[in-house]
Residue, then its C-alpha position, 0 to 999 in steps of 0.5 A: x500500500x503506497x503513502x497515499x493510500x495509507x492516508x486515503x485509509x486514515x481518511x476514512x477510518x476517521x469518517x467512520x469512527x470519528x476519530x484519526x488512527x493512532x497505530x496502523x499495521x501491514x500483515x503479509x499472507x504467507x505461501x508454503x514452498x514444501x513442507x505441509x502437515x508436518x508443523x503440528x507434528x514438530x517437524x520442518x517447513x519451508x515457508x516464505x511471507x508474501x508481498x498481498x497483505x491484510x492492513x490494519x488501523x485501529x484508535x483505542x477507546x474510553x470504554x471497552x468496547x471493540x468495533x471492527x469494519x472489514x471493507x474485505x467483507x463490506x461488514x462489521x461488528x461492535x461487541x463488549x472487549x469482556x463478553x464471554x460468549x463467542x460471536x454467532x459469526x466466525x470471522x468476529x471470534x477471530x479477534x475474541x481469540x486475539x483478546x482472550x489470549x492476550x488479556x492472560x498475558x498483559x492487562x489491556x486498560x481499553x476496547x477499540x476501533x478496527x478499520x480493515x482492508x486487503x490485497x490477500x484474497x480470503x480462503x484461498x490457502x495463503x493463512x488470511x486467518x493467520x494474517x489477520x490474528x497476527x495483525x490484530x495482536x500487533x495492532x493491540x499491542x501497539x496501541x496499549x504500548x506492550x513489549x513484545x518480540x516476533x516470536x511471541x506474537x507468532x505465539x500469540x496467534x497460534x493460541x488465539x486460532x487454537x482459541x478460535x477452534x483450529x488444530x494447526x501448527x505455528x509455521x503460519x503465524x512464526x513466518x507471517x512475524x519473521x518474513x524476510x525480503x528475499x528469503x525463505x525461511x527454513x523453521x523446526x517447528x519443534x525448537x522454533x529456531x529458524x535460518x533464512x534460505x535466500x529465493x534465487x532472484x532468476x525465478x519467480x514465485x506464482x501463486x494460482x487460487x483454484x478459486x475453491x475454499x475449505x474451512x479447517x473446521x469443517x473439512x477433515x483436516x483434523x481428522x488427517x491429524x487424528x490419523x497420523x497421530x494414532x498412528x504414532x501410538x502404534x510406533x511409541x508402542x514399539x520405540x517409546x523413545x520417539x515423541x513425535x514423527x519428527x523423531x522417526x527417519x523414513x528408514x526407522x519408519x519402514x522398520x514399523x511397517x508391519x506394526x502399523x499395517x496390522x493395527x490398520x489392515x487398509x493402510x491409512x495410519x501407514x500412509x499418513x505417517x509416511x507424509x509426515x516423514x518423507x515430506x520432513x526429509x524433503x523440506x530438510x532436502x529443499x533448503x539445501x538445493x534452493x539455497x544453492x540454487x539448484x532449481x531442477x532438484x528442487x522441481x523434483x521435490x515439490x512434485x514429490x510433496x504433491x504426490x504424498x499430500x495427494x496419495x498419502x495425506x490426501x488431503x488434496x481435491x480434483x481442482x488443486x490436481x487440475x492446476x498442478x497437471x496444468x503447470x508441471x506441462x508448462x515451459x519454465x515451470x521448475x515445480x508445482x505443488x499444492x500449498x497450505x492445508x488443502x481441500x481447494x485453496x493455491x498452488x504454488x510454482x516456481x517459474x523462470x521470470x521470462x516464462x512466466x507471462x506464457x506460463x499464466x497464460x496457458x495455466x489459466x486456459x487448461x484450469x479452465x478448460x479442466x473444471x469450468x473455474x476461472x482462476x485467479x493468477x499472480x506472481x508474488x515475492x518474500x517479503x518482510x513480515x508483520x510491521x507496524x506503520x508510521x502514519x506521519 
């Protein structure tokens, strides 16, 4: 958002709450490179933050009230900052995540006003939710003048989303706080300790939305969970020693083959864990090639990630296959995969920067073509993470 448009904002937030802002924040979205469904299990992603991003302005009040307008949603809300009920609408119990976890960890003296607006489309697989808890923790932060460091606030939002009722990891909301320009950022999600894996300047990034959304409450996200983690118990029962699949190596995971097949004669606990630990090694694989360069290897190990989230994790759809058949045909495409928790959502691609026109262009016509879904295309870049911005 260019100067201007950060006043034009400030504009209206004071035509619509009376006021000018005081504190005002910039919240990128994130995309996935390889690494998913592995977080929540300890183990290693590979993420990068975006250059789309929720925008957020906020004035605290003399009350303790919370009033919030999303020109995304064209909708808003106006509750008590102490109700105890959650809102009967899900995008407000967002921010009472936010509040409820916060208030346990610092004492907030006021209620405010919220004004909201995007560049990141919502629902499409690049953590808007995540986003928008992160963002709103550092806006109440910001205006109640509380300390706090990057990794606190990742935490922070990760307990508020739990709050709200999701069963993710922290890579979303750890990346949305640690974006880097230029990099990547390779995280063990079990010790929260993190390097930065530079995206080689001759390839672009091109996030394709297949335009279908899922809701990690409903979908059988968690139940991909359960899953894999039922099927850790059968493994603890024979190595007590592993505590997550993090500590299990493809090698070590074949040695329990025969344990997890008779616990599940159909195969589905030995094919969740086997995601798990195959797609840790990958990311472990991925920091290495992408790091060097070596986009043809790390081509490779994005279309592998795609054939076990699809086959193994299964947590793919017929849409996200379409698009990734789509762009693994394409000149210029390095490698495809489905990005973030799956059901519908993105696909991410990296694409040689002289490709990338044609490449838009034919994915856009054989999407179409396959599904009758006209999808939404763009080239994105890592960028920094959360930042609060001077509005003088």
């Amino acid at each position: 958002m260019t100067t201007n448009e950060w006043r034009e904002r400030a504009r209206d937030f004071e035509t619509r709450f009376g006021a000018a802002p005081e504190a005002a924040v910039r919240v990128p979205g994130r995309v996935n490179l390889i690494g998913d469904h592995t977080d929540y299990h300890e183990g290693f992603v590979l993420p990068m933050a975006i250059n789309r991003a929720i925008f957020l302005l906020g004035r605290r009040r003399s009350d303790r009230r919370l009033r919030v307008y999303s020109h995304v949603l064209g909708a808003g809300f106006d509750i008590d900052f102490d109700v105890a009920e959650r809102h009967p609408e899900s995008w407000p119990r967002y921010f009472q995540g936010v509040v409820s976890v916060l208030a346990q960890r610092h004492a907030l003296a006021s209620g405010c006003d919220v004004l909201i607006d995007a560049d990141l489309p919502p629902g499409g697989g690049l953590s808007s939710s995540s986003a928008l808890v992160v963002g709103f923790g550092a806006l109440l932060l910001a205006l109640h003048a509380l300390e706090h460091d990057s990794l606190s606030l990742a935490t922070l939002g990760r307990d508020a989303e739990h709050w709200y009722g999701t069963t993710g990891g922290i890579m979303d909301q750890f990346v949305i706080s640690h974006g880097r320009a230029g990099q990547a950022v390779l995280l063990d999600c079990r010790t929260l300790t993190h390097e930065y894996v530079p995206v080689p300047d001759a390839v672009s990034v091109v996030i394709a939305n297949t335009e279908t959304r899922h809701d990690q409450i409903v979908s059988p996200f968690a139940r991909r969970r359960e899953q894999a983690e039922a099927g850790l118990r059968v493994i603890q029962g024979r190595d007590p020693v592993v505590r997550t699949l993090r500590d299990v190596t493809p090698e070590t995971l074949e040695q329990h083959r025969q344990a997890l097949q008779a616990a599940d004669p159909s195969g589905v606990l030995w094919r969740r864990c086997e995601h798990v630990v195959t797609e840790n090694s990958r990311v472990l694989a991925a920091g290495q090639v992408l790091g060097s360069a070596d986009l043809a290897a790390m081509g490779k190990l994005m279309a592998a990630s795609h054939a076990s989230l699809r086959d193994n994790y299964e947590v793919s759809c017929s849409e996200l296959d379409a698009m990734v058949r789509a762009a693994e045909t394409s000149a210029g495409c390095y490698g495809a995969r489905m990005t973030g928790g799956g059901f519908g959502g993105c696909t991410v691609n990296l694409v040689a920067n002289d490709a990338v026109g044609a490449f838009c262009e034919r994915v856009t016509a054989e999407y179409r073509a396959a599904t009758g879904i006209e999808p939404t295309i763009f080239t994105t870049r890592p960028s920094e993470g959360v930042r609060v911005v001077d509005l003088d």
